[in-house]
Every structure is written in structure tokens, then in C-alpha cells.
C-alpha positions in Angstrom: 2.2 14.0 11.4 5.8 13.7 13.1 6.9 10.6 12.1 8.1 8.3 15.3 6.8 11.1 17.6 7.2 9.9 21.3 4.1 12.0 22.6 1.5 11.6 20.1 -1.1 8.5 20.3 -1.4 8.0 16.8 1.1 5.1 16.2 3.4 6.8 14.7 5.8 5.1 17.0 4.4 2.2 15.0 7.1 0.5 12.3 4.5 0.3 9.9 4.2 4.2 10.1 7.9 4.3 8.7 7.1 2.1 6.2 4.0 4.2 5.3 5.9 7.3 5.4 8.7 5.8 3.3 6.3 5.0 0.9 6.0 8.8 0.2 9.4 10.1 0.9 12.0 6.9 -1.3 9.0 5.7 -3.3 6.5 8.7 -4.6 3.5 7.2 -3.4 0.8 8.8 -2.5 -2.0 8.0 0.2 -5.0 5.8 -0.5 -7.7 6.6 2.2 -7.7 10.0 0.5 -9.6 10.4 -2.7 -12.7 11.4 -5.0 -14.8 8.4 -3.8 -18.0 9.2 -2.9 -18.7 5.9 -1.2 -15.3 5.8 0.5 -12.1 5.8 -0.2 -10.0 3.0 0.5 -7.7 0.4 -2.1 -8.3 -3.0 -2.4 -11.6 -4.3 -2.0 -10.1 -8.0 -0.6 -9.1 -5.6 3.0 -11.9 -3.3 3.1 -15.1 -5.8 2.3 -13.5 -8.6 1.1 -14.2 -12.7 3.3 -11.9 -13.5 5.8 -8.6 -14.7 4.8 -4.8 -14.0 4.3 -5.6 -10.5 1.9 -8.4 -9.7 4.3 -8.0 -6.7 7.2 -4.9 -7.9 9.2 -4.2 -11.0 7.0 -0.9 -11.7 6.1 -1.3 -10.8 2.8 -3.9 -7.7 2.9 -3.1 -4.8 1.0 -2.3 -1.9 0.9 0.2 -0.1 3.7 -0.1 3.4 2.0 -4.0 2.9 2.7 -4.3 1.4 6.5 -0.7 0.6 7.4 -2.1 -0.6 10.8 -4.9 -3.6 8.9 -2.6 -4.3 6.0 1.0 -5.9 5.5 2.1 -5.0 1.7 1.9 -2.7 -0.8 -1.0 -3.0 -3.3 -0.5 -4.4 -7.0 -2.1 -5.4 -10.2 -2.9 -8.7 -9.0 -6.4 -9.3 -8.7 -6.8 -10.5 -4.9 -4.8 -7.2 -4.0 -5.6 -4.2 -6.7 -5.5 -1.1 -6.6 -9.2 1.0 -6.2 -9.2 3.8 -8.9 -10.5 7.5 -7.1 -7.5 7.6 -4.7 -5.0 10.4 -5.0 -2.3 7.2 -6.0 -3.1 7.0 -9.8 -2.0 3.1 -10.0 -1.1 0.1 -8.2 1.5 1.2 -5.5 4.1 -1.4 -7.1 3.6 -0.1 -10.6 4.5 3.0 -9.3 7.8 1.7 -7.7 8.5 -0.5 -10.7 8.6 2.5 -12.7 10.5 4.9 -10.8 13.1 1.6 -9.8 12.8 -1.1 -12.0 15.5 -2.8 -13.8 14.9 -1.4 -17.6 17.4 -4.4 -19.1 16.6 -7.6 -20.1 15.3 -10.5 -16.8 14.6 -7.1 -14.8 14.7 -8.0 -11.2 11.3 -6.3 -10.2 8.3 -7.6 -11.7 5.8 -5.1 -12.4 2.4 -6.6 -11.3 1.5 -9.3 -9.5 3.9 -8.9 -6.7 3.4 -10.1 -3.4 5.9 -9.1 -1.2 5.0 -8.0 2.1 6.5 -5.5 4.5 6.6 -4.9 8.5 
């Protein structure tokens, strides 16, 4: 896909597609609708089957972007409302992943590894 293309009607005019697509190209992540699941493959169980509510499909809190960039509004973690589905081709929780390549290795880091909830878009 062209990012931002102006004559496809995929929304990749969509600022969430950025945000998707940055997730690749600053932040090594790697796409979670693709995968080894037999049953589907998808991240966090709260967006795909999970009740209604904030981490539900377009809740305000539903993860994860590098899965459905379009239902969700954050990266997936290690907490449990928002955690990552092994059997995609991301190994881990998308913020582990950015903790790891970015995080603060000193003492009172700035970016907590795990139960982050910061959203995006």
C-alpha cells in the first residue's frame, strides 16, 4: 500500500494509516491481522470478541492500531484488558517492543514497559 494515496479507497488517507505505518517504519512493529492462527488472527481479545466498552471495537481504549487501525485507538500492551494474542507475526505486546528498542535504560525510565495505556489518533 501507498501510504496517504489520494486515489485509492482503502483509507490510507486515514491518520490512523500513518500511525499504522509508523508503527513499522520508527518503531519495528510488525502487523497483527497476519499470523499462524488457525481460528483468526487478530490481538487482543477485549476488540475482537470482547463486551462492549471503552477496549471494545472503536472504544476509546481498544487495542491494537498495528491490528485494525480503523476499530482500535492504541497500541496493545501487557496489560490484561489490552494484551497481545500470541500467533501474530508481532512476537510481543507492541509496547514491549517499543520499550525495548526506546526505553530509558537508567534508573525512573520514562517509558514503562507494560501496562501502558496511551492512546494514539
Amino acid at each position: 500500500m501507498a501510504p496517504f494515496s489520494v486515489s485509492a479507497n482503502n483509507g490510507s488517507t486515514n491518520p490512523r494509516t500513518l500511525i499504522h505505518e509508523l508503527g513499522h517504519l520508527a518503531m519495528g512493529l510488525e502487523d497483527e491481522y497476519m499470523g499462524v492462527n488457525l481460528n483468526g488472527n487478530y490481538c487482543t481479545e477485549a476488540r475482537h470478541s470482547g463486551p462492549a466498552g471503552d477496549f471494545s471495537a472503536f472504544g476509546i481504549r481498544a487495542a491494537c492500531i498495528m491490528d485494525s487501525q480503523f476499530q482500535s485507538s492504541k497500541y496493545c500492551s501487557s496489560h490484561k484488558d489490552s494484551a497481545h494474542r500470541a500467533g501474530t507475526w508481532q512476537p510481543g505486546p507492541c509496547w514491549g517492543t517499543v520499550h525495548d528498542s526506546y526505553g530509558d535504560p537508567g534508573p525512573g525510565g520514562r517509558l514503562a514497559r507494560g501496562s501502558s495505556s496511551k492512546t494514539a489518533g
